[in-house]
N, C-alpha and C positions, 0 to 999 in steps of 0.2 A: 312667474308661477308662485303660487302661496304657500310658505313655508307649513309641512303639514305638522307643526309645532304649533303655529300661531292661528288666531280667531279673523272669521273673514271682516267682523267689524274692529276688532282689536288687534290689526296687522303687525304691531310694533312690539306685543307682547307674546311673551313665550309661558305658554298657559303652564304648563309643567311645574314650572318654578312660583305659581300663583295656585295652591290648592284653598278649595274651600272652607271656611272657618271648620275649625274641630272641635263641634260642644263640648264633648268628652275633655279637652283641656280644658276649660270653661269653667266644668265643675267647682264646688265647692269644696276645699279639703280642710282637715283638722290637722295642724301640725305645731300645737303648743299655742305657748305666748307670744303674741306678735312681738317681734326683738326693733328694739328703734335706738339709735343714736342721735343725741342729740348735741348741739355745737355752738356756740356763745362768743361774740368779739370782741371783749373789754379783759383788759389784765388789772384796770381798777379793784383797788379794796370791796367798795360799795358798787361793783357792777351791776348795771340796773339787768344786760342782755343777759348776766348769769341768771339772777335773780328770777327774771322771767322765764329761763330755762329750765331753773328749777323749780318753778311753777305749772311750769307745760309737764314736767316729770311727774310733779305730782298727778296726775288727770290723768296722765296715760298709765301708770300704775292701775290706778282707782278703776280703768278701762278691763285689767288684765293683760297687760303689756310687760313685757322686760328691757329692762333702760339700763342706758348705759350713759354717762354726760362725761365729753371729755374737756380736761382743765390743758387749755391753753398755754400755760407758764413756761413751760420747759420745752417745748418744741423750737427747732431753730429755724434760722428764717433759711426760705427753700435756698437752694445751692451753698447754702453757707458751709453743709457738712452732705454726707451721702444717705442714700434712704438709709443705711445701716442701723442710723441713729434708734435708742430706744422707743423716744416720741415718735416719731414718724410712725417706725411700726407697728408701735398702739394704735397710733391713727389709723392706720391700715388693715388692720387684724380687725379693730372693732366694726373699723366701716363695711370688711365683709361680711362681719357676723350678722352685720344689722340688714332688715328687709324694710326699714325707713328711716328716714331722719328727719330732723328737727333743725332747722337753721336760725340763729337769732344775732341779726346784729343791731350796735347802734348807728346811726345815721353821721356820717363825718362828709363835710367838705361834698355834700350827697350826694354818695355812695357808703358803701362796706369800708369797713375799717380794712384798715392793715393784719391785724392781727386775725380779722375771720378768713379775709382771703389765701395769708398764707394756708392756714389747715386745709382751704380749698386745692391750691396749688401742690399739695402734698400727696394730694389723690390723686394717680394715674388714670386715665384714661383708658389704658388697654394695659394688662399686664401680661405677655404674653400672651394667651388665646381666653384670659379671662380679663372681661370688663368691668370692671370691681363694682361701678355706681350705676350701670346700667338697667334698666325696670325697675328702681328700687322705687318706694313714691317719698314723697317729699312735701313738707309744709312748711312754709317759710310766714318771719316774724320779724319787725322790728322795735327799740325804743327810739324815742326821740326826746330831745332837749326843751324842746319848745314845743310848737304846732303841729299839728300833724300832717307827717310825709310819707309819700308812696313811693318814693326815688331809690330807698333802699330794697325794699322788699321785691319793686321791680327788676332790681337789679341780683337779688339774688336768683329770682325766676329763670333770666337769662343766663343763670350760673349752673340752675339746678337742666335746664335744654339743654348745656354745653354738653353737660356730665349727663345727659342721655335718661335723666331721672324722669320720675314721674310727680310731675308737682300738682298737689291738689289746686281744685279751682278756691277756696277758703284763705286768706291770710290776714294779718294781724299787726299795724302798727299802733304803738302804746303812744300817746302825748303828754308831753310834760312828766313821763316815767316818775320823777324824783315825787311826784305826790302820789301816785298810784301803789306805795309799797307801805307798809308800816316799820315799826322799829326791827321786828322777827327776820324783815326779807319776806312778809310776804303777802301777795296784791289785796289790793283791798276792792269789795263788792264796787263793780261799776259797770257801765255796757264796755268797755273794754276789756274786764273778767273774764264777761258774758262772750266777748267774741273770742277770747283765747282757747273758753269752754269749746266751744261752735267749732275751732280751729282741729281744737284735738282731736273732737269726736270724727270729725269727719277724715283725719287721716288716717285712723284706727280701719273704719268702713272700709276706706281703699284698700287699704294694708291687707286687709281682709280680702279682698274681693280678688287681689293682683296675686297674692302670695303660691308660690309652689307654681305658678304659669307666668310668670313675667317675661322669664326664657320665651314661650309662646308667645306673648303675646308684641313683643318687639324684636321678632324672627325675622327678618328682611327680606322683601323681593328681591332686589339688587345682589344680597349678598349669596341666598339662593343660584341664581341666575351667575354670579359671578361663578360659582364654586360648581356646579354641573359644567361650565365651560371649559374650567380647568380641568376637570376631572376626563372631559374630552377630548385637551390637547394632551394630555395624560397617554390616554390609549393608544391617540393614534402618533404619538411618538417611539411605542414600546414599552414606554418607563411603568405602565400600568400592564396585569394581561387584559382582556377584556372577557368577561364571563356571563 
């Protein structure tokens, strides 16, 4: 007999915990300046990922954004000390405040440096019943020494799914960095510019588009589904009344 929960062509699902989208969240809201963090993997003097990071700062400004860029120096490397530490909780504080980020690193050994993934690895995953990085969106960047590569950037993609982010389809690796900057720090006219420009605007859009519904919009069936189930062995243990 057919569970009168479930659909007679969708046997295996339990409709209850699958409601139909809600335009009403959907909507477009006004709630300031979109807040973005952005994050750089060189402790070099002359870093090219800062440099480009504060070139991405700049555009999202010029956008109507509020930024935040945090300076990597001082942060320890993960387990060496407890999240207690101040950096860490910079790291942490900022990244909730923020409704997106900015990732840029340089290409090593290709992959991410040491230094970007620690600030990665700093970030929890779940803290408590809050998921700190979870719907945020995300546009990821790399420099490179040489040629141009897509090993980094790829792989922060894979960093930004781990973290449950929302990474635009837009990104950005610079070639041969060390010519693309002037004496200032800062990038000089080129179609590499041009796709940095391209990169911003389009996470600003998202940013926009996701903001005040992200909660919504990466709601889970599963977790739905999980949580009426408990809520059932709930009752019929007593531990719940039933009303």
């Amino acid at each position: 007999m057919n569970n009168p929960a479930t659909s007679p062509s969708l046997p295996h699902l339990v409709e209850a915990s699958l409601p139909q989208p809600d335009h009403t969240q959907l909507a477009a809201q006004a709630l300031g300046p979109p807040r973005i963090l952005l994050l750089h993997g060189s402790l070099r003097p002359q870093s090219f990922s800062r440099k480009l990071a504060l070139e991405a700062e700049r555009l999202l400004r010029h956008l109507g954004c509020e930024t935040r860029v945090f300076d990597p120096h001082g942060l320890p490397m993960l387990d060496s000390t407890d999240s207690s530490h101040p950096e860490v909780q910079r790291l942490r504080e900022w990244s909730l405040w923020a409704e997106g980020h900015v990732w840029v690193s340089p290409e090593r050994h290709g992959t991410v440096t040491g230094v970007f993934k620690n600030q990665i690895d700093w970030l929890p995953l779940e803290d408590g019943s809050v998921r700190p990085t979870q719907g945020k969106t995300l546009a990821v960047m790399q420099v490179c020494g040489g040629s141009q590569s897509f090993n980094t950037v790829n792989t922060l993609r894979v960093l930004g799914r781990w973290m449950r982010m929302l990474t635009i389809p837009n990104q950005s690796s610079v070639a041969k960095a060390w010519q693309e900057f002037d004496e200032e720090g800062r990038m000089k006219p080129s179609p590499f510019y041009d796709r940095v420009v391209d990169v911003m605007e389009e996470l600003v859009k998202f940013t926009l588009l996701t903001r005040g519904r992200s909660d919504y919009l990466v709601d889970r069936y599963s977790e739905r589904k999980g949580s009426h189930e408990a809520a059932a062995l709930a009752r019929a243990s007593g531990a719940v009344s039933a009303q």
